[in-house]
C-alpha positions as CSV (number, residue, x, y, z in Angstrom):
1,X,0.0,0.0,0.0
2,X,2.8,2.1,-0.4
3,X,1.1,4.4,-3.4
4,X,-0.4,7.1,-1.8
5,X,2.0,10.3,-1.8
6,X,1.0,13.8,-1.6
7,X,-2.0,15.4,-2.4
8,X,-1.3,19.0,-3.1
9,X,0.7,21.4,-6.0
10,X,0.3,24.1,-7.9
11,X,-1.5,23.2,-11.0
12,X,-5.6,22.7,-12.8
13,X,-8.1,21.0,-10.7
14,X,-8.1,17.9,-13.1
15,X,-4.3,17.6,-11.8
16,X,-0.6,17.7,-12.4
17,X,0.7,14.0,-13.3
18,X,4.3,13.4,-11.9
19,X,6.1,10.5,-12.4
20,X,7.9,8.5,-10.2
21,X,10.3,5.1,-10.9
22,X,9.7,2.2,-9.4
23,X,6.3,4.0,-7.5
24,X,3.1,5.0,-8.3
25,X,2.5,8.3,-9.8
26,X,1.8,11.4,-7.9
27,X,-1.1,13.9,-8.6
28,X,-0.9,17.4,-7.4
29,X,-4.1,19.4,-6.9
30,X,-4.7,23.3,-5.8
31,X,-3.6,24.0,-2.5
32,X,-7.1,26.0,-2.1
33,X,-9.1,23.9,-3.2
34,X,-12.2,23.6,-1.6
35,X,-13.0,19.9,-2.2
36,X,-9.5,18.5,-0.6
37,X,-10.0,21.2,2.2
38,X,-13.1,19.5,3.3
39,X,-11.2,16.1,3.3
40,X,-9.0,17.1,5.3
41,X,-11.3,18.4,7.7
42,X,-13.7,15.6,7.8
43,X,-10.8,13.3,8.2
44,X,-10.4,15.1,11.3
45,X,-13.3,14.9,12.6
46,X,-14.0,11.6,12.0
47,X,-10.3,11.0,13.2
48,X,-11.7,9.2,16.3
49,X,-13.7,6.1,14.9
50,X,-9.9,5.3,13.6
51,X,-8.2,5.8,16.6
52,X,-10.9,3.4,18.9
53,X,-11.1,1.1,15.2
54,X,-7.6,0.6,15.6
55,X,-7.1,-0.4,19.2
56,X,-9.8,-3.2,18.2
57,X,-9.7,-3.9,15.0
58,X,-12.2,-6.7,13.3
59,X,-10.7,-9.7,11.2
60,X,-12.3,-8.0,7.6
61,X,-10.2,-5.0,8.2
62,X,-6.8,-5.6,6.3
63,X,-5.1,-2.5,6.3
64,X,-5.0,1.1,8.3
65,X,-3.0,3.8,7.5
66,X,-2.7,7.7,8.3
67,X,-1.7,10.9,6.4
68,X,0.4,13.5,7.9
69,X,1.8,16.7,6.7
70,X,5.6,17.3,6.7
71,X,6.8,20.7,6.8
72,X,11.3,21.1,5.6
73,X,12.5,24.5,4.6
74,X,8.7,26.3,4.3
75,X,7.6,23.3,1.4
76,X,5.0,21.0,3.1
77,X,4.6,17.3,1.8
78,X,1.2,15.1,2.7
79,X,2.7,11.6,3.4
80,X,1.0,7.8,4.4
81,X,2.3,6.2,7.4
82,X,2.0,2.6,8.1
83,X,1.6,0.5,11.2
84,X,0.4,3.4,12.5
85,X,0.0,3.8,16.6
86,X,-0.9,6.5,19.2
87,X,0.8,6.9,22.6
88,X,-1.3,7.5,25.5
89,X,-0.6,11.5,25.3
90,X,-1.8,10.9,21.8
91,X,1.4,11.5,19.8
92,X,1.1,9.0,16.5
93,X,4.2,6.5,15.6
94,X,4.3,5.3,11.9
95,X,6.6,4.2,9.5
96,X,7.0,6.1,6.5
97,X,4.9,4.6,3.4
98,X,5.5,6.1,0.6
99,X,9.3,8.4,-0.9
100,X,9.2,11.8,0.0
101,X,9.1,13.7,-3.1
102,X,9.5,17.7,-1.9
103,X,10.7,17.1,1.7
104,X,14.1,15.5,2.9
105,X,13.3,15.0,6.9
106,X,11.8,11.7,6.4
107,X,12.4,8.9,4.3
108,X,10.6,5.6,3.0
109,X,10.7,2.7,5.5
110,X,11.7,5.3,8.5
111,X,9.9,5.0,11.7
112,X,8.6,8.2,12.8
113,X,6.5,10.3,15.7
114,X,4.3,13.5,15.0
115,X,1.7,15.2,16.6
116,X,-1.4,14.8,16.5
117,X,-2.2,18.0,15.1
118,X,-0.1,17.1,11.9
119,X,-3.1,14.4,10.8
120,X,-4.4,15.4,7.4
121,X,-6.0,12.1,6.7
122,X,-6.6,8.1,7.8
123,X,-7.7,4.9,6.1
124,X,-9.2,1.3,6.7
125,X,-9.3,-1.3,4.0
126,X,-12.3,-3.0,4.9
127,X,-13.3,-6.6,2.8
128,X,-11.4,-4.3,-0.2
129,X,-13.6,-1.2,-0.2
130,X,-12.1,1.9,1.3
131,X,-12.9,3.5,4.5
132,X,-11.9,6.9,5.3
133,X,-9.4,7.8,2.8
134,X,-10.9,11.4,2.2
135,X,-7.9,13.2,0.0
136,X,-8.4,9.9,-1.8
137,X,-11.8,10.6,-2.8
138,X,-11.4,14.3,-3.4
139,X,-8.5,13.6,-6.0
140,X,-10.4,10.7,-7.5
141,X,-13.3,13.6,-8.0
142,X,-11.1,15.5,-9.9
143,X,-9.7,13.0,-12.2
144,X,-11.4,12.4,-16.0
145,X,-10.8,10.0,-18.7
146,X,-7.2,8.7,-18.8
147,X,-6.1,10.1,-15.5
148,X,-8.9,8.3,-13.9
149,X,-7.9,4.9,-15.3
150,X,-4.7,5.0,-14.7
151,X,-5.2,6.6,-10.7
152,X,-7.7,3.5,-10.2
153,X,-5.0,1.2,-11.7
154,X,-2.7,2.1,-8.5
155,X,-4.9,1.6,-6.5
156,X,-4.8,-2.3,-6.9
157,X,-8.2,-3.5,-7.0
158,X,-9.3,-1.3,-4.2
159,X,-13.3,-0.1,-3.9
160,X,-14.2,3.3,-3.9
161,X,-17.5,3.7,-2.9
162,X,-19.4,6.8,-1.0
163,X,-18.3,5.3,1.8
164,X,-19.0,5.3,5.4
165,X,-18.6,8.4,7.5
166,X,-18.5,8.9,11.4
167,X,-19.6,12.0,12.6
168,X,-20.1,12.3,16.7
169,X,-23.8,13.0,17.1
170,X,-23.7,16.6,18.5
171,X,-24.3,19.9,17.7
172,X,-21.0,20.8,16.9
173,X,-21.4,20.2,12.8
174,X,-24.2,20.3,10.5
175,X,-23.4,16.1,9.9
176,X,-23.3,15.9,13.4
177,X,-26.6,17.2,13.8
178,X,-28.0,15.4,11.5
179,X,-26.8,12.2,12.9
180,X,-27.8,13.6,16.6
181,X,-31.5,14.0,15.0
182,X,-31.7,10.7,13.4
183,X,-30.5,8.8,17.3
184,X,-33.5,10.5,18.6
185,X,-35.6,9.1,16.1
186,X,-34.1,5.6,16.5
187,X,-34.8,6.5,20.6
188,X,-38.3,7.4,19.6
189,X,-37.4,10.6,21.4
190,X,-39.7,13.5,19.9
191,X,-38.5,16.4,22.5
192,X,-35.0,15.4,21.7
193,X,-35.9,15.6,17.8
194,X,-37.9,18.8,18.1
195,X,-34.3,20.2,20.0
196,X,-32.4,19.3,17.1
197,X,-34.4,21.7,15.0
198,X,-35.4,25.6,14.8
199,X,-38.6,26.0,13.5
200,X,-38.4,29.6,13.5
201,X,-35.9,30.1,11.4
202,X,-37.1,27.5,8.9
203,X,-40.1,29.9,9.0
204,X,-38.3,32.5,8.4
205,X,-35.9,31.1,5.4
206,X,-39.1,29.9,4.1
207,X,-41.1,32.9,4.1
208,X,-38.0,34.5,2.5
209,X,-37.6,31.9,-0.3
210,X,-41.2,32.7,-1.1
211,X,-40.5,36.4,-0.9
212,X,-43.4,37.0,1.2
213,X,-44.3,40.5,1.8
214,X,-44.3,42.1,5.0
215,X,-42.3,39.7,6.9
216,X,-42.3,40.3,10.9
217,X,-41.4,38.4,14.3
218,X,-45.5,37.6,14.4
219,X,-45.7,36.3,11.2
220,X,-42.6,34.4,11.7
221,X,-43.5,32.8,15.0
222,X,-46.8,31.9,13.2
223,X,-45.6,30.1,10.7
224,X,-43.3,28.1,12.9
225,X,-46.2,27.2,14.9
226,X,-47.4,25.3,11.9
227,X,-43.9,23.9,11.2
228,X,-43.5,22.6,14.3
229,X,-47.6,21.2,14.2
230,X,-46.9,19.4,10.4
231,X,-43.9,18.0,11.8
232,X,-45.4,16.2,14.8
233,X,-48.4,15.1,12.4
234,X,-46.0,13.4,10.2
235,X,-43.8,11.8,13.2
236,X,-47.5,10.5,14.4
237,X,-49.3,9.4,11.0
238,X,-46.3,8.0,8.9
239,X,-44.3,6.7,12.3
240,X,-40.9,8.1,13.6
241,X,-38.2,7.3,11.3
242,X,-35.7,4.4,11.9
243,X,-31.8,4.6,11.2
244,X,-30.9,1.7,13.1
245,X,-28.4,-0.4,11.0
246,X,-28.2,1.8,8.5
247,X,-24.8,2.9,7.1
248,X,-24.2,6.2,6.5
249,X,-22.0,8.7,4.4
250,X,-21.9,12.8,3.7
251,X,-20.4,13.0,0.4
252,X,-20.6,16.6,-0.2
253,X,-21.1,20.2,1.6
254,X,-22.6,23.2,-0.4
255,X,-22.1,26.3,1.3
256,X,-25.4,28.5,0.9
257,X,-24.6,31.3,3.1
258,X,-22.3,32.0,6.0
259,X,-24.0,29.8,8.7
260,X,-26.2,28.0,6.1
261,X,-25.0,24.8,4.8
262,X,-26.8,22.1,2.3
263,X,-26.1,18.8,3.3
264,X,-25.9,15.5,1.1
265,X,-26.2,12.2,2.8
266,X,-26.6,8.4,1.7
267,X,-27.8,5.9,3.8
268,X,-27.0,2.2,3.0
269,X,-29.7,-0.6,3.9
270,X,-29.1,-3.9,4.9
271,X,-30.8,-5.6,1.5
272,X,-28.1,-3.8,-0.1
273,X,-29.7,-0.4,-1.7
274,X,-29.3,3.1,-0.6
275,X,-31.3,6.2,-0.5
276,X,-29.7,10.0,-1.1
277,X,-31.2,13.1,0.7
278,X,-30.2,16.8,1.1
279,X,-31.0,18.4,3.8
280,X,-30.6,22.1,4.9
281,X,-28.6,23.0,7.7
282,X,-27.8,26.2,10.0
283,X,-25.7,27.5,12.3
284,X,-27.1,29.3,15.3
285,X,-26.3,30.2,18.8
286,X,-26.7,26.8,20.2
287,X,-24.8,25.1,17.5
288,X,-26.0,23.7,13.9
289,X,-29.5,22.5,13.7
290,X,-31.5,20.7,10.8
291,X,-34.1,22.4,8.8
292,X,-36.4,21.2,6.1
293,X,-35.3,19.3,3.3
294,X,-34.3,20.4,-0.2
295,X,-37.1,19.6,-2.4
């Protein structure tokens, strides 16, 4: 598994190619942009279903691995570490997977300790199909035609799927909240559902969508009166939805407005199909909460 390298460079969003003997190629992608950014990121916070997978790993799970980002004479390098390993203060140990291209303070084979801090990204081989593996995806995205062929050719087999994503259920993200409001619904737990949402201001976007005239704080709180009513009604005549057993993944983000994010998620079912929503999301005072869908 030695053929992951680094993920960033100077060139199109389709990619920079740069070959290497004797390794896999290497494919360079904007530092800015915004599709690798949120891999890194959700790698991050999904860094802890590695971290406990990895103290107790199942017998289907071949293969983990983490990125890190390595940092010689102001040029930065995103490199794979095998074996990887966490102290109890944290720190990660690794050995080096894959030759340093831009950076000489590593090399392939060496044994190495970072900080935590310096994670960028982690993966489980799982049964062949790829878990985690974020900057994976997001350069895979990017790739067309020949590229693609030849970036799936290194990766020996391996299945790239939307994958699975673990997201703590809290109010802390908008997939977080999401995942919060689906364990109340597996708890049957209406209060807790109704908490994980903000009826007035899915009034208010609403009303605004619909460029209503003369909105105010009493038509507002009017309409999420209704809001909140329809919602109970459908809890209560078409039952409280179920997520239990259900694999899930977030694909994608779109950023609508400052605290207003649309979110994509695809839920796998046991029989072996899988269902995709979008769901509106916003920040407020008390942390990210989940509005209506997007119809």
């Amino acid at each position: 598994m030695g053929f992951f390298s680094k993920l960033f460079g100077k060139k199109s969003d389709q990619g920079n190619i740069r070959e290497r003997k004797g390794q896999p190629d290497v494919v360079d992608i904007q530092r800015q942009d915004d599709r690798m950014n949120w891999a890194m990121e959700k790698a991050r916070l999904t860094l802890h279903y590695f971290e406990k997978t990895l103290k107790n790993p199942s017998p289907t799970q071949q293969y983990f691995s983490i990125k890190i980002r390595i940092e010689d004479g102001g040029k930065v390098e995103h490199i794979w570490l095998n074996d990887p390993s966490f102290d109890e203060d944290g720190n990660l140990y690794g050995v080096v997977g894959n030759e340093p291209i831009d950076v000489f303070t590593v090399k392939m084979g060496q044994k190495i300790g970072v900080n935590k801090e310096t994670i960028s990204d982690w993966m489980i081989i799982e049964k062949g199909r790829l878990i985690g593996g974020y900057t994976i995806r997001a350069i895979r995205d990017g790739l067309t035609g020949r590229n693609l062929k030849n970036f799936d050719r290194t990766l020996g087999g391996m299945f790239i799927d939307d994958g699975e994503d673990y997201f703590l259920p809290d109010d802390s993200t908008p997939e977080g909240a999401i995942v919060k409001l689906e364990e109340a619904f597996n708890n049957e737990d209406i209060e807790a559902a109704i908490a994980c949402k903000d009826f007035a201001l899915e009034a208010k976007l609403m009303l605004e969508s619909m460029r209503s005239e003369d909105i105010n704080d009493a038509l507002i709180e009017k309409t999420s009166e209704v809001l909140k009513l329809s919602f109970l009604k459908s809890l209560k005549e078409h039952c409280i939805p179920n997520f239990k057993g259900l694999k899930q993944a977030f694909p994608s983000r779109e950023k609508i407005g400052e605290n207003h994010m649309v979110i994509t998620e695809v839920c796998y079912y046991p029989d072996g199909s899988k269902s995709l929503q979008k769901l509106n999301t916003y920040k407020t005072s008390n942390g990210w909460k989940v509005l209506n869908p997007v119809n």
